[in-house]
C-alpha positions as CSV (number, residue, x, y, z in Angstrom):
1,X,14.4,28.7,-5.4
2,X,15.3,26.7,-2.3
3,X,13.0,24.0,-3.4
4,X,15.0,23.6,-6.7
5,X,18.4,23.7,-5.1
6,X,17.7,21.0,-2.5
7,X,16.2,18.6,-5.7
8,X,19.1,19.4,-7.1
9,X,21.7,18.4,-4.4
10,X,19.6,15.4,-3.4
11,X,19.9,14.2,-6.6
12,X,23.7,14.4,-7.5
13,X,24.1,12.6,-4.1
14,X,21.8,10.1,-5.3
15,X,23.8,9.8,-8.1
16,X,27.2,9.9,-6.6
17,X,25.8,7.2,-4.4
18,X,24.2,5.2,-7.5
19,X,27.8,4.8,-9.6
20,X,30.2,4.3,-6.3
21,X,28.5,1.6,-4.7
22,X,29.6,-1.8,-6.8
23,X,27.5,-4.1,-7.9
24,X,27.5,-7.7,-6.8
25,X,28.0,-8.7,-10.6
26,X,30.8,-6.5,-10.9
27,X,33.2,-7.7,-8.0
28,X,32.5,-11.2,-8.7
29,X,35.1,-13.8,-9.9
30,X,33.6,-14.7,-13.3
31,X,32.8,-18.8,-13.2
32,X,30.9,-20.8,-15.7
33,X,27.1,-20.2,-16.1
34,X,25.1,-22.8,-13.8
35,X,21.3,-23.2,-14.9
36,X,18.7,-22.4,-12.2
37,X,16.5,-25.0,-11.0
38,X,12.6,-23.8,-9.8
39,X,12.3,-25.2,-6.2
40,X,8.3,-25.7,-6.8
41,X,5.7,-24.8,-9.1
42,X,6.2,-20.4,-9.9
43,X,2.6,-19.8,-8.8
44,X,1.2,-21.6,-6.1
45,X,-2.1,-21.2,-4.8
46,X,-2.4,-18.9,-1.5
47,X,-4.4,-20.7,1.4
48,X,-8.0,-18.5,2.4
49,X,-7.0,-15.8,4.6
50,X,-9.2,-15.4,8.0
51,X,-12.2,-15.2,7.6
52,X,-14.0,-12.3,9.7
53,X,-17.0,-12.8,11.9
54,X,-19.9,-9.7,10.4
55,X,-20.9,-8.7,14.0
56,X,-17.3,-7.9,14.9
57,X,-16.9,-6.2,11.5
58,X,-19.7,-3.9,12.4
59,X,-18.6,-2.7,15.6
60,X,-15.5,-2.2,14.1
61,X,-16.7,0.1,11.8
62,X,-19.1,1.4,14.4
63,X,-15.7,2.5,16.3
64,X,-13.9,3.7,13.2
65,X,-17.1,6.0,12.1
66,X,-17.0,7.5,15.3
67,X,-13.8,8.0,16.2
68,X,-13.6,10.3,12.7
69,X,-16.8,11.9,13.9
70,X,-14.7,13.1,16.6
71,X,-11.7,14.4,15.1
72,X,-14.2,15.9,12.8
73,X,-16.2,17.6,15.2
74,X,-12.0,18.6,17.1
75,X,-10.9,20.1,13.5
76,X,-14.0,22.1,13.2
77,X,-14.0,23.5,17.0
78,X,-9.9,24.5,16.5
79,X,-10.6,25.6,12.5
80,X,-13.5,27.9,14.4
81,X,-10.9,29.0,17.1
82,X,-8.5,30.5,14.8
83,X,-11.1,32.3,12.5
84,X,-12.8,33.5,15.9
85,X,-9.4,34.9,17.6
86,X,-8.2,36.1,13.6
87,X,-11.3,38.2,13.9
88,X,-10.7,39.4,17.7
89,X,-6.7,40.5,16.3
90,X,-8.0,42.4,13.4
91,X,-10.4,44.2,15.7
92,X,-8.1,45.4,18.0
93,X,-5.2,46.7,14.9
94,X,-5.2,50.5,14.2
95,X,-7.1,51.4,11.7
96,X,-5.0,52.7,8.5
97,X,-5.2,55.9,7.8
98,X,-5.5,57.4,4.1
């Protein structure tokens, strides 16, 4: 329910914010219509980016590989903490009694 109500004020204040703010067409004087004029060509071709040397793209990776094999191997060792020390807890609670 508290999900729903803070949609819902987030999005009158969007709103309110949306119609109150004036547009820059709106407080303008009105003057006469002036044609635009394209400073170049509309699409240009883009120079080569860099181009990247193989070897140093392989260690890269090399890094990148294992630096997630570590926080791999650091989720699994907390994930195993929690279910370990979840299992300890429940050991030690008093047993219901029917």
């Amino acid at each position: 329910m508290r999900v729903f109500a803070v949609l819902g004020v987030l999005t009158v204040l969007a709103g309110v914010l949306v119609l109150s703010v004036p547009s820059a067409t709106a407080s303008a004087a009105p003057t006469t219509a002036q044609p635009v004029v394209a400073a170049g060509p509309a699409l240009t071709q883009a120079e080569p980016g860099p181009v990247l040397d193989p070897e140093q793209q392989d260690e890269a990776d090399a890094r990148n590989s294992r630096s997630k094999l570590i926080v791999g191997v650091a989720a699994a060792v907390l994930l195993g903490i929690v279910v370990w020390g979840r299992h300890i807890r429940n050991k030690k609670k008093p047993k219901k009694k029917k």
